[in-house]
Residue, then its C-alpha position, 0 to 999 in steps of 0.5 A: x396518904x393512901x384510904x382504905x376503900x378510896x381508889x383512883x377511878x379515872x382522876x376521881x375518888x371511888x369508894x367501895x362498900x358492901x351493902x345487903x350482900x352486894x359490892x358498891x363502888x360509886x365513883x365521887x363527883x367532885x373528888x379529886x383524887x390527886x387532891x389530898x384533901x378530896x381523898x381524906x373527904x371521900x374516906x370520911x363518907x366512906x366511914x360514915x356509910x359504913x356506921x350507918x350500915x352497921x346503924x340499919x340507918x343507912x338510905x342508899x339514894x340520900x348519898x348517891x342519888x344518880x347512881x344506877x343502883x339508887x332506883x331500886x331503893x326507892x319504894x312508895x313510903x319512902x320517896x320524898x318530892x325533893x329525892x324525886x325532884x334531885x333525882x330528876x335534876x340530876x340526870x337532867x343536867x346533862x341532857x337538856x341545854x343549860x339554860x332549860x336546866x337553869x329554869x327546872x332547877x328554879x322552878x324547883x327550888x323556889x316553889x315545888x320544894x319549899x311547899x311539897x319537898x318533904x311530901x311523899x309521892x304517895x300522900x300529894x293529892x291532885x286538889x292540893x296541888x291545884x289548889x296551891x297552883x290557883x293561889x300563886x301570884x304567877x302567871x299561867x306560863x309560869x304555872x304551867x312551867x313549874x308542874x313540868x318537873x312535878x308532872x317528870x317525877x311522878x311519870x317516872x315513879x309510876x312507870x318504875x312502880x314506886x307509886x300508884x297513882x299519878x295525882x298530877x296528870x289530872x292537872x290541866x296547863x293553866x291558860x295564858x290568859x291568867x296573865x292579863x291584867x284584871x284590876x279592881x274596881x272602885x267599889x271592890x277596893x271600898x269594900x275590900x277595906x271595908x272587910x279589913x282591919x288593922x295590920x291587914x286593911x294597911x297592907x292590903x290600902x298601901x299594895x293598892x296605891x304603891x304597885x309593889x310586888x307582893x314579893x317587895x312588900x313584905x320585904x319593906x322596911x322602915x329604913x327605906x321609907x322616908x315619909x317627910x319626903x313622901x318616898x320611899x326606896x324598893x331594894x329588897x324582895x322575899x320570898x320562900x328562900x328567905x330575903x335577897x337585895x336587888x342588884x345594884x343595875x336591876x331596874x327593880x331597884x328604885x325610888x317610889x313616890x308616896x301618894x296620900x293613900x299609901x301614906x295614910x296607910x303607913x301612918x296607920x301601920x306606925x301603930x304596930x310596927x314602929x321601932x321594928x325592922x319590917x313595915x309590915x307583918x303577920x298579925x298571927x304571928x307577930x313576925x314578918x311575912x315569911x313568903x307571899x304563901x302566908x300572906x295569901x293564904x291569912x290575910x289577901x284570901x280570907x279578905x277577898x272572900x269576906x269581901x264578897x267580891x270575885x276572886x283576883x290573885x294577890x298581885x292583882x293589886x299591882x295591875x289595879x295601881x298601873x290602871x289608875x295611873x295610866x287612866x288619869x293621864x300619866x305618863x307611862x314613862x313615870x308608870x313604868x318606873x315607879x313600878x320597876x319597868x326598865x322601859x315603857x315597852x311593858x307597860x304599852x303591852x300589859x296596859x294598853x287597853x287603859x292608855x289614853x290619848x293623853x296630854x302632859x298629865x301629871x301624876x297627882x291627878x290621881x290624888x283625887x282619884x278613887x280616894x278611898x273612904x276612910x274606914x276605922x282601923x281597929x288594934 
């Protein structure tokens, strides 16, 4: 069955349409023509185009974002981080190898969209963005890797006078050293949980003394720990794209024993969280911990800072859990797999400056290591 407005481009549907006084045909990616079903699709959008029109709703870049004629409609007010950022990917997908293309589609997706997406250009300021990207349990590679497409955007909307000030050139590359470990001190982690009370104390206690990453932890559920056993199961992580399970072959997945700390801390938590799903949870909110950003931001800053102690980032805790193992004497093989190392090659690599000339330690010699002061957890 033959559309009006719906011809053949080359094997592809292409649609024609009349819009402030020009004629547009933009041809449809992923439009089979000889599919019938793909030509019935195209005469849907073709129709919804043209109730738009007519509505003065309609926004030329929100369906043909890499159409020539896209750029023009783009003005200041009106472009939002995530058009600029698929814009961007789009013309990228084609011009730069697939596995650079993989990396600015997840740096995008996973950090600069959910926290900046429905921003536009010309309201983002260069203390907000530094301030996010100092907050992030990331390293500086990492950091530096998710401006790039950040910094693409707001070059290109500056060059086609669609903004009028580039807030992200003032950002300097973050150094690589924020990737070296920097784990708390004992009287740190004393006073950390001296500045902490309830649901807050536990989870900051209990990421200190089960290496998981943030990501992990607030993914934690009841189901997957057994407290009888003193063990319980990583299979899960969550971030800002909701919660995802680990595949079945990836070494994240794994059993974590459960030393008296964390323990201790669980049995706390029962307090507030039994009969629910999620281990831990936002105190604000009564919900579980969206992504690490609200954790960060409402419970690990606010304590660091009440604290009085120099500030680390929330993953720090992990580096803290590694060094105190690996300075009792475990052996780096057990360290490497509680943590969900694959082998002990990171582990020599991250962690080397706290390996000791070790014997066969075994790892409950850190029971008594560090142990915590108990302090009065209240409601």
């Amino acid at each position: 069955m033959d559309y009006p407005g719906v011809t053949n481009k080359r094997g592809r549907c292409q649609i024609t349409f009349n819009y402030l006084g020009e004629r547009y045909r933009p041809t449809l990616t992923g439009f089979v023509y000889s599919r019938a079903e793909d030509r019935k699709s195209a005469a849907r959008l073709l129709a919804t185009v043209q109730r738009e029109i007519q509505l003065k709703t309609f926004y030329f870049p929100a369906h043909f974002p890499t159409h020539p004629a896209a750029r023009r409609f783009l003005k200041g007010h009106q472009i939002t981080v995530e058009h600029a950022i698929k814009l961007w990917l789009a013309n990228k997908r084609t011009s730069v190898e697939p596995t650079t293309y993989r990396g600015y589609e997840k740096d995008s997706v996973y950090h600069l969209l959910p926290q900046f997406g429905q921003r536009r250009l010309s309201d983002l300021t260069t203390a907000e963005v530094e301030d996010w990207l100092n907050d992030l349990d990331n390293c500086g590679k990492t950091k530096n890797n998710i401006l790039i497409p950040l910094r693409a955007v707001f070059r290109e909307a500056l060059r086609n006078e669609q903004i009028d000030r580039d807030p992200i050139s003032k950002i300097p590359n973050f150094s690589h050293r924020s990737e070296e470990p920097d784990p708390l001190e004992r009287a740190e982690l004393e006073a950390l949980l001296a500045a902490s009370e309830g649901q807050i104390q536990n989870i900051i206690e209990f990421a200190v003394w089960s290496g998981l990453r943030t990501s992990e932890l607030i993914a934690l559920r009841w189901k997957h720990v057994d407290l009888a056993a003193k063990r319980f199961r990583v299979c899960v992580t969550r971030t800002a794209q909701g919660e995802k399970n680990y595949g079945k072959t990836d070494s994240s997945v794994r059993d974590v024993d459960l030393h008296p700390q964390a323990i201790a801390a669980l049995n706390r938590q029962l307090a507030f969280t039994e009969g629910k799903d999620h281990v831990f949870e936002n105190p604000r909110t009564g919900e579980p911990w969206k992504h690490d950003g609200p954790y960060r931001k409402t419970c690990w800053n606010p304590t660091v800072a009440r604290a009085g102690i120099r500030h680390r980032p929330a993953y720090q805790t992990r580096h803290t859990f590694a060094s105190m193992l690996l300075s009792a004497g475990v052996e780096p093989m057990y360290v490497a797999k509680q943590m969900g190392h694959k082998d002990w090659g990171m582990i020599r690599k991250t962690y080397g400056r706290w390996l000791p000339e070790f014997s066969k330690a075994q790892h409950t010699k850190i029971e008594h290591l560090w142990a915590p002061q108990r302090h009065q957890n209240h409601a």
